[in-house]
C-alpha positions as CSV (number, residue, x, y, z in Angstrom):
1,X,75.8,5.5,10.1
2,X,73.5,4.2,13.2
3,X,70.4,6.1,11.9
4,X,71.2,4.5,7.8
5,X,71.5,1.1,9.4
6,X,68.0,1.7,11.6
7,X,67.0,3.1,8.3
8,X,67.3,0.1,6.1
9,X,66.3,-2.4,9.1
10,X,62.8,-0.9,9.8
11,X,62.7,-1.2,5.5
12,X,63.2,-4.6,5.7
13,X,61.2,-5.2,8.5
14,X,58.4,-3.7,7.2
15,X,58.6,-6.0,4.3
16,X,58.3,-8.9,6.3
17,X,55.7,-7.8,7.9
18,X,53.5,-6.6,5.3
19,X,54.7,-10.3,3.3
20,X,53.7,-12.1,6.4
21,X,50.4,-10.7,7.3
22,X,49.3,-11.1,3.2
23,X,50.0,-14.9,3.2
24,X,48.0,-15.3,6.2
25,X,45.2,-13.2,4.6
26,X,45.8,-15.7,1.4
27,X,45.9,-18.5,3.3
28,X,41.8,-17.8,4.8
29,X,41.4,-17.3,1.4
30,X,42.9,-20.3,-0.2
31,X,40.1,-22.4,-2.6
32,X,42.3,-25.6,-0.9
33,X,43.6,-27.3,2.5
34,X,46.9,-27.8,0.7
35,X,47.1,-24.0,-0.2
36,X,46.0,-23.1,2.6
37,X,48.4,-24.8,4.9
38,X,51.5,-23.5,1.8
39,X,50.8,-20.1,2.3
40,X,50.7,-20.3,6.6
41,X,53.8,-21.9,6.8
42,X,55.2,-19.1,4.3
43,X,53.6,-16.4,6.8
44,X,55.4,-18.2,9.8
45,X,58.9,-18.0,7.7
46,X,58.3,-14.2,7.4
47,X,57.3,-13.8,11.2
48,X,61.1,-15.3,12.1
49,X,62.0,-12.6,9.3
50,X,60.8,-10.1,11.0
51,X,61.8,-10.7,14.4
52,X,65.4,-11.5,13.2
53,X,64.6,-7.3,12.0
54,X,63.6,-6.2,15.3
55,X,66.2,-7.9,17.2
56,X,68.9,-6.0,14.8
57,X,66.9,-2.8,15.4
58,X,66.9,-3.6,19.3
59,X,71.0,-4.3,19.1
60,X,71.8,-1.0,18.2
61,X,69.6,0.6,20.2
62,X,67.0,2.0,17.6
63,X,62.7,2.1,18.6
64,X,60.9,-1.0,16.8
65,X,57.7,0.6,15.1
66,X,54.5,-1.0,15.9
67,X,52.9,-3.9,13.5
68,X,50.9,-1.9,11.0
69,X,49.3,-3.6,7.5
70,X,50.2,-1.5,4.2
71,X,48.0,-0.7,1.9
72,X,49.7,-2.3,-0.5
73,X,48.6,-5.6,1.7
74,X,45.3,-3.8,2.0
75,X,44.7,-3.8,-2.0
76,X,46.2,-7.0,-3.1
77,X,44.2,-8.3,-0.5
78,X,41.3,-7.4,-1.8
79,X,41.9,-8.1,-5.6
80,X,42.4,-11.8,-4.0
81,X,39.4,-11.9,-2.0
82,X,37.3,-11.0,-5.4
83,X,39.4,-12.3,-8.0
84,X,41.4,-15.3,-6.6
85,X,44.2,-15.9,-4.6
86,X,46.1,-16.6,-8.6
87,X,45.1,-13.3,-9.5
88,X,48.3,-11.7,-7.3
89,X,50.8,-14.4,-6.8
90,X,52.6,-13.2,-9.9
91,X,52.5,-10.0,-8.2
92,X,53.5,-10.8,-4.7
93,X,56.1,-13.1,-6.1
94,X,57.7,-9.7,-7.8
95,X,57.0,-8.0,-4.4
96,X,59.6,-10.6,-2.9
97,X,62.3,-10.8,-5.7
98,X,62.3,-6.5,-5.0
99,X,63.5,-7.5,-1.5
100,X,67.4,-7.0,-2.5
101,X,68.7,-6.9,1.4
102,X,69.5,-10.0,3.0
103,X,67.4,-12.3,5.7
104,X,68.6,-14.8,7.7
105,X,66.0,-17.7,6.7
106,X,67.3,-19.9,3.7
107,X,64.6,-18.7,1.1
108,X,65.2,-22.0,-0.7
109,X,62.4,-23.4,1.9
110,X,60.2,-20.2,1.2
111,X,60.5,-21.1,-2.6
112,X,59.6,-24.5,-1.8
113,X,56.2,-23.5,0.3
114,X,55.5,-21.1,-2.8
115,X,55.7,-24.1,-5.6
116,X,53.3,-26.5,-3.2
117,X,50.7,-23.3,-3.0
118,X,51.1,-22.0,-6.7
119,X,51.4,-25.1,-8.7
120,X,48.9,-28.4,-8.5
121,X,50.4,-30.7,-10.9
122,X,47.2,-33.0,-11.1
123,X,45.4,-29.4,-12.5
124,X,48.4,-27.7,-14.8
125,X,46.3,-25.8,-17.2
126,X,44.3,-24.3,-14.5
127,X,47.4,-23.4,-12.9
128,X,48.9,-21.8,-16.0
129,X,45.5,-19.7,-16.2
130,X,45.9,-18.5,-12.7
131,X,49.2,-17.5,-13.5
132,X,48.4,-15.5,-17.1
133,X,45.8,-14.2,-15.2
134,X,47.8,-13.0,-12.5
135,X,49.9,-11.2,-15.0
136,X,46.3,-9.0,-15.7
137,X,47.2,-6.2,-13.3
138,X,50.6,-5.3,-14.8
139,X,49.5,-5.3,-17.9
140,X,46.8,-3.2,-17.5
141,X,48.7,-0.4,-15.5
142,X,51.5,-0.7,-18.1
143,X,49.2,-0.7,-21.2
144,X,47.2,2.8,-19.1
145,X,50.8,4.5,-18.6
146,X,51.3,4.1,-22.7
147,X,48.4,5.6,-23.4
148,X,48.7,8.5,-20.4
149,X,52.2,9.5,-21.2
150,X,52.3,9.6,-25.1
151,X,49.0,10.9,-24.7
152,X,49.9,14.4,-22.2
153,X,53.0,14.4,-24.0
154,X,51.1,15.3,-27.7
155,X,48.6,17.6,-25.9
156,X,51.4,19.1,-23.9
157,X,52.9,20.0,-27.5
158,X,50.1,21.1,-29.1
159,X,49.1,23.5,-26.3
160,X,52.7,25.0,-26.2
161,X,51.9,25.8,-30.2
162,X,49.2,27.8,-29.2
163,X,46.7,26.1,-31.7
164,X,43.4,26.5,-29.6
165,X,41.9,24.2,-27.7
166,X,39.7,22.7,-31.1
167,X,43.1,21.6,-32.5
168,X,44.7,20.5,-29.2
169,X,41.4,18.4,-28.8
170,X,41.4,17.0,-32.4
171,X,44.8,16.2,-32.1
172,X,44.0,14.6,-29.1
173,X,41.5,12.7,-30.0
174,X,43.9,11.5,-33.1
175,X,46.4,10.3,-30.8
176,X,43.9,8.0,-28.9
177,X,42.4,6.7,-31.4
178,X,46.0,6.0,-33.4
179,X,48.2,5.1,-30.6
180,X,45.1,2.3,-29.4
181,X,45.0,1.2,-32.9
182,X,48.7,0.8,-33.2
183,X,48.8,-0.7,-29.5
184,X,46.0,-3.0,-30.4
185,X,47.7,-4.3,-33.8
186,X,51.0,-4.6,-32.6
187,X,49.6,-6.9,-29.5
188,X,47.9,-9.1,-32.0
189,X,51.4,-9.5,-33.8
190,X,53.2,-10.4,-30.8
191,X,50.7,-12.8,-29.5
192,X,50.5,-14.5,-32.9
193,X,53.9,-14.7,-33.8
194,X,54.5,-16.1,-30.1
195,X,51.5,-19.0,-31.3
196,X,53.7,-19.8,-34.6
197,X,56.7,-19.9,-32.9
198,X,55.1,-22.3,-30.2
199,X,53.3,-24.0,-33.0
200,X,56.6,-24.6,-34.6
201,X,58.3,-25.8,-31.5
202,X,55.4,-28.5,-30.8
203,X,55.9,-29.6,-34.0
204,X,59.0,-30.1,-34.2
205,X,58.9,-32.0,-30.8
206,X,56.1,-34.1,-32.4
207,X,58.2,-35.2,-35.4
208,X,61.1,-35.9,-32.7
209,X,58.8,-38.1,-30.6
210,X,57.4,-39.9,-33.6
211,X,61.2,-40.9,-34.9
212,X,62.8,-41.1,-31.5
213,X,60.1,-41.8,-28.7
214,X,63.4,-43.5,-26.4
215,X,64.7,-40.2,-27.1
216,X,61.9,-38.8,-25.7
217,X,61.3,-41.3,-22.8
218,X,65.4,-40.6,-21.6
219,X,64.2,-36.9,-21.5
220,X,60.9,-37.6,-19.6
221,X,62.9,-39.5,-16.9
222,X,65.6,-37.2,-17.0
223,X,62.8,-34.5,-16.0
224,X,61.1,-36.7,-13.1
225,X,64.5,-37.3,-11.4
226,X,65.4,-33.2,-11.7
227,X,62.2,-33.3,-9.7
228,X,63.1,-35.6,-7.3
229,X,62.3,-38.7,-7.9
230,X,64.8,-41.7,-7.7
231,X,65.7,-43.6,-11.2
232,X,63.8,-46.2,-11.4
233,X,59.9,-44.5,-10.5
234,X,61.0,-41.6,-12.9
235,X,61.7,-44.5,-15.8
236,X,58.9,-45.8,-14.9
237,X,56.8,-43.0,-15.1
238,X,58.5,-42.0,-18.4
239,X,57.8,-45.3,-19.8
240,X,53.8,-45.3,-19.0
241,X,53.4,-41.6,-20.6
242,X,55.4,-42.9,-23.5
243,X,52.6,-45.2,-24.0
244,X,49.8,-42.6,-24.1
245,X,51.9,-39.9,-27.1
246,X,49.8,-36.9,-26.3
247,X,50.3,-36.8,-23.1
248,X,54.0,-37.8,-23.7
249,X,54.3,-34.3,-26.0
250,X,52.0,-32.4,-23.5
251,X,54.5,-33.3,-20.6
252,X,57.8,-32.5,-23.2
253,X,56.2,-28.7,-24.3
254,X,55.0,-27.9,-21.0
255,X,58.6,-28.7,-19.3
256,X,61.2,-27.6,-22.3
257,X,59.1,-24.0,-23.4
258,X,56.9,-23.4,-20.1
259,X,53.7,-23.6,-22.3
260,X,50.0,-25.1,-22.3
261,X,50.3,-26.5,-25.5
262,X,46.0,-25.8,-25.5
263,X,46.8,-22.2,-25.2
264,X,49.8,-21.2,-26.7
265,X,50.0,-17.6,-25.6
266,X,46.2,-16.7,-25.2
267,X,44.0,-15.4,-27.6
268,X,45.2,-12.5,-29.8
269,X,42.0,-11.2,-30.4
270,X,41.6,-10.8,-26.4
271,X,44.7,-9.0,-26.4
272,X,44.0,-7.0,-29.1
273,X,41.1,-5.5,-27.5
274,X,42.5,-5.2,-24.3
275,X,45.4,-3.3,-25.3
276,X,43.1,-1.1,-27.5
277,X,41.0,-0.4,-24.2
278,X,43.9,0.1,-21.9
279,X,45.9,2.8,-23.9
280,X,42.2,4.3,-24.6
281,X,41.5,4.8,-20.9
282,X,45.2,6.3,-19.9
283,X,45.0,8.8,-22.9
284,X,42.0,9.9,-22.5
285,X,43.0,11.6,-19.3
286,X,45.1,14.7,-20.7
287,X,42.4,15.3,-23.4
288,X,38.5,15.0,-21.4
289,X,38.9,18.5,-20.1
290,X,39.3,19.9,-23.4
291,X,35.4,18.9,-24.0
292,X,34.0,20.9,-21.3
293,X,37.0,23.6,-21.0
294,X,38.4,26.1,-22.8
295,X,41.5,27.9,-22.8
296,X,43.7,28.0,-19.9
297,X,41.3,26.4,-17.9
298,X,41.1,24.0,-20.0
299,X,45.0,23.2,-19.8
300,X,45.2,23.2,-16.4
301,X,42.1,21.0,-16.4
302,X,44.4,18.8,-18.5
303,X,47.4,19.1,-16.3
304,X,45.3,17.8,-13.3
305,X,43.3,15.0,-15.1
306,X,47.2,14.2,-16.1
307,X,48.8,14.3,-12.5
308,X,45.2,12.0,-11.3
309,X,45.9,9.6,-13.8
310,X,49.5,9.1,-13.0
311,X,48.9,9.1,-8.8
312,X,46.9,5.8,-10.3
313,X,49.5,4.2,-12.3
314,X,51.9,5.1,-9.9
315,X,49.7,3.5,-7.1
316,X,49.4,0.6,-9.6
317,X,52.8,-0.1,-10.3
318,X,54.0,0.0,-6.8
319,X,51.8,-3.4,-6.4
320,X,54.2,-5.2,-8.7
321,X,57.2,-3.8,-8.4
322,X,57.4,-3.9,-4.5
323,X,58.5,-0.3,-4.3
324,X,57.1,2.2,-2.0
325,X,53.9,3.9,-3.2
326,X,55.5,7.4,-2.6
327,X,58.8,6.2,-4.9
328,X,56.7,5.2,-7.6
329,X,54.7,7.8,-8.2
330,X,56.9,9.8,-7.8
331,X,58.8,8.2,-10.4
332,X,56.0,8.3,-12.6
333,X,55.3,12.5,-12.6
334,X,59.2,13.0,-12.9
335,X,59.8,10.7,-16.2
336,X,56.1,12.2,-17.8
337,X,57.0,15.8,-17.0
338,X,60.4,15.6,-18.5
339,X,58.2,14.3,-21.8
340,X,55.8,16.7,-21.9
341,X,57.7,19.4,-21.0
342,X,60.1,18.8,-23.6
343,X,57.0,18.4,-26.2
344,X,55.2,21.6,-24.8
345,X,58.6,24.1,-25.3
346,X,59.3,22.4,-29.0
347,X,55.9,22.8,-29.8
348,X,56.1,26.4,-28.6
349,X,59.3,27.0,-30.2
350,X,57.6,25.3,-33.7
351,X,53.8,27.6,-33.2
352,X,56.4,31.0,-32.3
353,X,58.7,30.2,-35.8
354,X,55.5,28.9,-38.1
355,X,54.0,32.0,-36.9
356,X,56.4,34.2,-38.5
């Protein structure tokens, strides 16, 4: 029981740790003061996390490991320093929700701290870009995994048929080009669908204002005191964007559907393109061997290539997740071996009773 408890307090203090020492790199990384001085105060929150750790660690009489910086800290580190501190808040804020066990600081604060360093609401488009943008990362592991696992999982099958390695790369190569197309398509879809739905919503909202613009006045004010503000500034307020109707609707769609009404969703031909990459560069790693190998060499080739590409994904997904490196990756070979192994002895079983 002691060594379970020491267990899950050295997990949690290595959280804080590793959450503390990022914000202070963000924070001599922040483009602001005001950032800047958000994200320190949120490191000094996680320091009295972690010492509330080592004190429960000291109480039952268990060794407190010495401060060491993850390389989870290491990487998302460096995606800020060259991307932008927006480019991983999405991701750190993940990191944080994964943090199921208890602390002993009201996190209400902490959530405070974050919204001052995330959000400037004299600049809300270019905070809504920082945070699509910071969404980047998971969607490129997750669009890679897509691509990897259907990918091993169709060569996997056609190697257990015994079809050569001309067929298992054809077939290959089919898959790619297929799945990216259907990935690719199925993104633009989805991203224009979202814009008509948005488009819709605006509209609607529009029409409303135009009919009813106390209607839309009440719910301005309404939004200004759930804010903060006392009655009478958040009428006010209300009353002076009422008097300018675009920015009336920009402040109504941005608060009721979470939207920049000048993006709606992004550009579908962006995402198009990126998907298409994305499952192109994960499936292309259980097929490249088969241009340069042959025969069982060449499957083994694909069985590394395979296991290389998911130690990446894995490493990948552990950034937004806030799981350990070794869990997810682990994670990752388990549920693609299950697939391909289950495609490999059907597609044995299918090339043994074609064969006669």
């Amino acid at each position: 029981m002691a060594n379970h408890r020491a267990r899950r307090y050295r997990s949690n203090l290595r959280i804080e740790r590793d959450n503390a020492a990022l914000y202070e790199r963000l924070a001599t990384l922040a483009t602001s003061a005001r950032q800047g001085h958000a994200y320190r105060r949120i490191a000094e929150i996680e320091r009295t996390n972690a010492q509330f750790w080592e004190g429960r660690l000291c109480e039952i009489g268990a060794p407190v490991p010495p401060p060491r910086v993850g390389l989870r800290v290491r990487v998302l580190s460096a995606l800020a320093r060259h991307f932008g501190t927006g480019f991983v808040m999405p991701t750190v804020v993940r990191m944080e929700h994964a943090d199921h066990l208890a602390t002993p600081v009201d996190r209400n604060e902490h959530r405070n701290h974050f919204a001052e360093a995330a959000v400037k609401p004299a600049a809300p488009r270019a905070g809504r870009h920082r945070t699509e943008s910071g969404n980047t990362l998971r969607a490129a592991v997750l669009g890679a995994n897509d691509g990897l696992v259907s990918n091993a999982s169709l060569v996997m099958g056609m190697a257990g048929a015994a079809t050569g390695e001309h067929a298992v790369l054809l077939a290959g190569f089919a898959g790619l080009v297929a799945g990216a197309c259907s990935m690719s398509l199925g993104e633009w879809l989805s991203v224009n669908s979202s814009r008509e739905f948005y488009q819709a919503q605006i509209t609607e909202r529009a029409e409303r204002f135009a009919v009813a613009p106390e209607d839309a006045m009440k719910r301005i004010a309404g939004i200004y005191r759930e804010k903060g503000l006392q009655a009478a500034p958040a009428e006010a307020l209300a009353q002076h964007l009422v008097e300018t109707p675009r920015a009336a609707l920009d402040t109504l769609v941005r608060e009721d559907l979470g939207i920049d009404p000048g993006e709606l969703g992004g550009s579908a031909w962006s995402a198009s393109v990126s998907s298409f990459c994305l499952f192109a560069f994960g499936a292309l790693f259980p097929v490249a061997p088969y241009l340069f190998l042959q025969g069982r060499e060449a499957l083994a080739g694909s069985v590394g290539f395979t296991l290389l590409g998911l130690v990446l994904i894995g490493l990948g997904t552990s950034l937004f997740t806030g799981r350990s490196m070794a869990f997810s990756i682990a994670r990752q070979l388990l549920i693609t071996a299950t697939a391909a192994g289950i495609t490999y002895l059907l597609g044995h079983l299918l090339g043994v009773a074609l064969a006669g």
